[in-house]
KETORZA-431020 format. One record per residue (C-alpha): x negated, y negated, z negated. Coordinates in steps of 0.2 Angstrom, whole numbers, plus 2048, in hexadecimal, padded with zeros to 3 digits. Layout:
<pts>
XYZ
...
</pts>
This chain:
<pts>
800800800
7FA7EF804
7F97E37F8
7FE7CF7F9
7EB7CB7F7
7E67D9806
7F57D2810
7F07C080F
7DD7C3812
7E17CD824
7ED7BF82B
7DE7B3825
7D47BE830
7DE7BF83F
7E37AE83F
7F47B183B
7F37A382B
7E879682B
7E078881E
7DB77B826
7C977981D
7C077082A
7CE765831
7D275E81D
7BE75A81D
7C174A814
7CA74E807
7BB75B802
7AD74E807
7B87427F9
7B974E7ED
7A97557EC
7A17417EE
7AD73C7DF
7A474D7D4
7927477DA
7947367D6
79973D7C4
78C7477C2
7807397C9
78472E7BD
7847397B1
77373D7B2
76D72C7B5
7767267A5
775735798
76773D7A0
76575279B
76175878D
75376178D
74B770786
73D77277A
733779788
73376B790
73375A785
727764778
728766765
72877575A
736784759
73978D74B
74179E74A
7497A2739
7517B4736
75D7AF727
7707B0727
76F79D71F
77878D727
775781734
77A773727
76C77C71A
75F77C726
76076872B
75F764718
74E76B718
748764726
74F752720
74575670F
73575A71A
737749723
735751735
737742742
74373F751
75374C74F
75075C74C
75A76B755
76277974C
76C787753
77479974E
76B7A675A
7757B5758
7797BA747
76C7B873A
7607AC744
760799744
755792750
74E78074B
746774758
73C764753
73175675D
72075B75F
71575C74D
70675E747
6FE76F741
70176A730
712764732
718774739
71277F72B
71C773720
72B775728
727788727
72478A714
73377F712
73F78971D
739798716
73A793703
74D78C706
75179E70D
7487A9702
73C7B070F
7267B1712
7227A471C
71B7B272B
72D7B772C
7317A7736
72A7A6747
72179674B
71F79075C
71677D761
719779773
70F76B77B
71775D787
70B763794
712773794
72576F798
71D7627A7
7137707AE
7247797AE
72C7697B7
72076C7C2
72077D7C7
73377B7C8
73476D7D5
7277787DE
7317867E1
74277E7E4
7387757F1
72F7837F9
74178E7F7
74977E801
73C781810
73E792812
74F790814
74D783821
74478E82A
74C7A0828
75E79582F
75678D83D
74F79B844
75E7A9840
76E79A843
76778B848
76277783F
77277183F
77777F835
76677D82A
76B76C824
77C771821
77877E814
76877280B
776763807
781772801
7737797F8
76D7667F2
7807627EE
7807727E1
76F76C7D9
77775B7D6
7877607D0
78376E7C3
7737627BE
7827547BA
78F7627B0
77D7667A5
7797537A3
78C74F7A0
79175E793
77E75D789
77976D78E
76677178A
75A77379A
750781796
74578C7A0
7527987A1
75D78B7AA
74F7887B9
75079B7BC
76479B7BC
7627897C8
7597947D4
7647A57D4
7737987D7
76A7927E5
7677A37ED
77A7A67EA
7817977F1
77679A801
77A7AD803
78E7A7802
78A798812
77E7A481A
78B7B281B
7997A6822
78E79D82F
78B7AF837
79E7AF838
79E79F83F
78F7A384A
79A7B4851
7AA7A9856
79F79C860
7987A886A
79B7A287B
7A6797877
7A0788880
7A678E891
7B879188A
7C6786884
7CF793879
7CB787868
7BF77B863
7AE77D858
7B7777849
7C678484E
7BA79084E
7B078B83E
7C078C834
7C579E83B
7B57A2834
7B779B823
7CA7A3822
7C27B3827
7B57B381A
7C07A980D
7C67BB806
7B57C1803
7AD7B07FC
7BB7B07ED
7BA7C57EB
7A67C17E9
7A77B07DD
7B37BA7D3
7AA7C77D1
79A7BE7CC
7A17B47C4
7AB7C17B4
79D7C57AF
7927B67AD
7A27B17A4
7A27C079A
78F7BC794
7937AA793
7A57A7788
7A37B977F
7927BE77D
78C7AD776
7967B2767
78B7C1763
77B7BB76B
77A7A8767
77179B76F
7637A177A
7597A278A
7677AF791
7777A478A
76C797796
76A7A17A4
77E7A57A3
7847927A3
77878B7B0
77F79E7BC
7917997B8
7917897BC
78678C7CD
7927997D2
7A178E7D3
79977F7DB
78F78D7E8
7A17947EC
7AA7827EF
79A77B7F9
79778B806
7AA788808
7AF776808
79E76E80C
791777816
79E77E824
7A776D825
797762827
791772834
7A176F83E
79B75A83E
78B75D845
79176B852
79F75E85A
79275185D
78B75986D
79375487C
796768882
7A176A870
7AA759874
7AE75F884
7B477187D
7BF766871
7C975E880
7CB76C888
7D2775879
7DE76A875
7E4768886
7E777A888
7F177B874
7FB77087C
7F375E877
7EE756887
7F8752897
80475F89F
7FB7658B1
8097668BC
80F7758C6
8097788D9
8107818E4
80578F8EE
80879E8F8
8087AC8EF
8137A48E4
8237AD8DE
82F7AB8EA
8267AE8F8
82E7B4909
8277BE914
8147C1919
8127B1920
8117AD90D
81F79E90F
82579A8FC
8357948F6
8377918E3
84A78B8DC
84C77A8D2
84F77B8C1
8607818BC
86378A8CC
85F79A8D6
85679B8E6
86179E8F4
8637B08FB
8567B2908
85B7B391A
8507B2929
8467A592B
84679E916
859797919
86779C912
8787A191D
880791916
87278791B
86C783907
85978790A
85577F8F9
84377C8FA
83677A8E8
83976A8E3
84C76B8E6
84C7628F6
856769907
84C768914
855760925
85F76892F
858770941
85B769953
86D76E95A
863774968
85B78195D
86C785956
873787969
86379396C
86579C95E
87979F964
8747A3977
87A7B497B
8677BE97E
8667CA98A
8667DE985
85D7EB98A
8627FC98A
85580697F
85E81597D
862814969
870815962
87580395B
8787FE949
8877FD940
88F7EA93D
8887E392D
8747ED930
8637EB936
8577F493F
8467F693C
8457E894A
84D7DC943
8477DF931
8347DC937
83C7CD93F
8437C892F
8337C9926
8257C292E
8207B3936
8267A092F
83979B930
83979093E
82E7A194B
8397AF946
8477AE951
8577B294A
8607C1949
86B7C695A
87C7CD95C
8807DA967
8927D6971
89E7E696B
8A37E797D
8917EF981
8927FB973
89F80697D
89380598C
88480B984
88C81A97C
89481F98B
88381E996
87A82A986
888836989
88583799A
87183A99A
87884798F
88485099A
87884C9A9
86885599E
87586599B
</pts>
């Protein structure tokens, strides 16, 4: 049995339902500049917040099932300046971050914590993390996203083409900048955890654009010399063909990340994985609406720029039924036609053609032409030949019934233009008698 969601996802397919993704291009191109200029400012004006690893300062890890609230009274005691950090890590763990300190004011801090929860002071884990460190991290981050950005450049221009390279780097860049804005905007901690998420997001938003350009890149086959649709009509098959498997995939990324996120933060705490969750849920989401919304769309832009395409596009809409009629010809082998002289008569609108005599006119005289005209009547000295008594000859058949043809006559009929086939001739019925009673006597004279 098929189900609504298999239903809906074949008619997507075959055509038979369509979104109109790149026709409403605007309203996508609004919303998503609305959400960056959020997240712009967002970051201009709060900034991030970021980790340990990477301002610097000293991390404490203490395995106690005491408070939050009791470990910030002991660092107020020891005087530790700027605002220290501390966080539950899972259950029975509190993590305590400060500004960068001396070697002497760490081990402070550390007999201090450890005489407020009863413990030796080698049971909490000391850690001292230099500013040049996290920089060096900086570093090596940019780095990679930039070599990461060049590769992709040049894997799609040589498997697709550019146009379709720069469409998935702005969709790539577009995710950067908006999940960079939710982190800056919520106060999420940067850690290194969340540069190793930033990238996996960007695999994962390319892989979604990559697999519908290759749709795209099927339907366009050959199109140019066509006019069955547009390249935007055929960019936005591709997206409704693929739509199906983009939300079955995002969906199915997505439950678990959520999973790890919402429910296993509760047992686990805050942590590099709790990181590496956030920064993969967020990417996933923006990933899913850019490959969708924004890299096909801003494809389907650059593609109707060339003349070719512009040209495709008139001819598309003329033959959907946008441009001007093209009006009806009349030609031989038309329907209609009489005869092997390949003469055509087509009736006006509303009416039947006339029944076909000899020559394309009717008995009564109709002779209704294509474009409802009668045409002008013969010469009465054509009519007077026509009704001219012909002279017979005596073959030696027998002669047809009143009301038939003979094979004659029916070629006659047939062939040649209405004006050269002469018309049909009638027999006097005095003659009749006369040539049945010359066969009877060949027939006596031959006994």
């Amino acid at each position: 049995m098929t189900t609504p969601a298999g239903s809906l996802g074949t008619r997507l397919y075959r055509g038979e339902v369509s979104i109109d993704f790149v026709g409403r291009q605007r309203r996508w191109y609004a919303i998503s500049g609305l959400i960056l200029l959020i997240a712009v400012l967002a970051i201009a004006l709060k900034g991030l917040s970021l980790g340990v690893e990477f301002r610097g300062g000293a991390e404490f890890l203490v395995p106690t099932t005491g408070t939050v609230a009791q470990a910030q009274e002991v660092l107020a005691e020891t005087a530790v300046g700027g605002e220290p950090i501390v966080q539950s890590v899972g259950e029975g763990r509190l993590r305590v971050q400060t500004s960068s300190l001396t070697q002497q004011q760490a081990n402070d801090v550390q007999d201090a914590l450890a005489s407020r929860f009863g413990l030796q002071p080698n049971d909490i884990q000391t850690q001292r993390i230099g500013p040049s460190w996290g920089g060096e991290i900086t570093r090596k981050a940019f780095t990679g996203l930039a070599v990461f950005i060049l590769l992709v450049v040049l894997y799609l221009s040589l498997a697709f083409e550019w146009k379709m390279a720069v469409s998935a780097v702005v969709a790539l860049i577009h995710d950067l900048v908006i999940t960079a804005g939710i982190y800056a905007l919520v106060g999420f901690e940067v850690t290194p955890a969340t540069v190793i998420g930033l990238l996996t997001i960007l695999g994962y938003s390319l892989y979604d654009t990559v697999v519908i350009f290759d749709k795209v890149k099927e339907n366009t086959a050959g199109l140019a010399g066509s006019s069955r649709m547009s390249y935007s009509q055929a960019a936005n098959l591709a997206l409704n063909q693929t739509l199906v498997r983009s939300i079955n995939t995002s969906l199915i990324a997505l439950l678990p990340v959520a999973a790890l996120l919402f429910f296993g933060a509760g047992a686990l705490g805050v942590g590099p994985l709790k990181d590496l969750a956030l920064v993969l849920f967020v990417g996933i989401a923006v990933g899913t609406f850019s490959s969708v919304f924004i890299a096909t769309p801003l494809l389907a832009n650059l593609k109707e720029r060339e003349p070719q395409l512009q040209a495709l596009a008139r001819r598309a809409a003329a033959r959907q039924g946008g441009g001007k009629p093209v009006p009806a010809t009349v030609g031989a082998g038309a329907a209609g036609a009489a005869g092997a002289g390949g003469a055509t008569s087509l009736s006006a609108p509303g009416r039947s053609a006339a029944p076909g005599g000899s020559g394309g006119r009717s008995r009564t005289g109709s002779g209704a032409t294509a474009m409802g005209r009668t045409p002008p009547p013969a010469p009465e000295t054509a009519d007077r030949a026509e009704e001219a008594p012909q002279p017979t000859v005596d073959d030696g058949v027998a002669d047809a019934p009143a009301g038939t043809s003979t094979g004659a006559s029916t070629g006659a009929s047939t062939g040649g233009s209405p004006r050269s086939r002469p018309a049909p001739q009638r027999r006097a019925q005095p003659r009749r008698p006369a040539g049945r009673s010359n066969r009877s006597s060949g027939r006596k004279r031959r006994k």
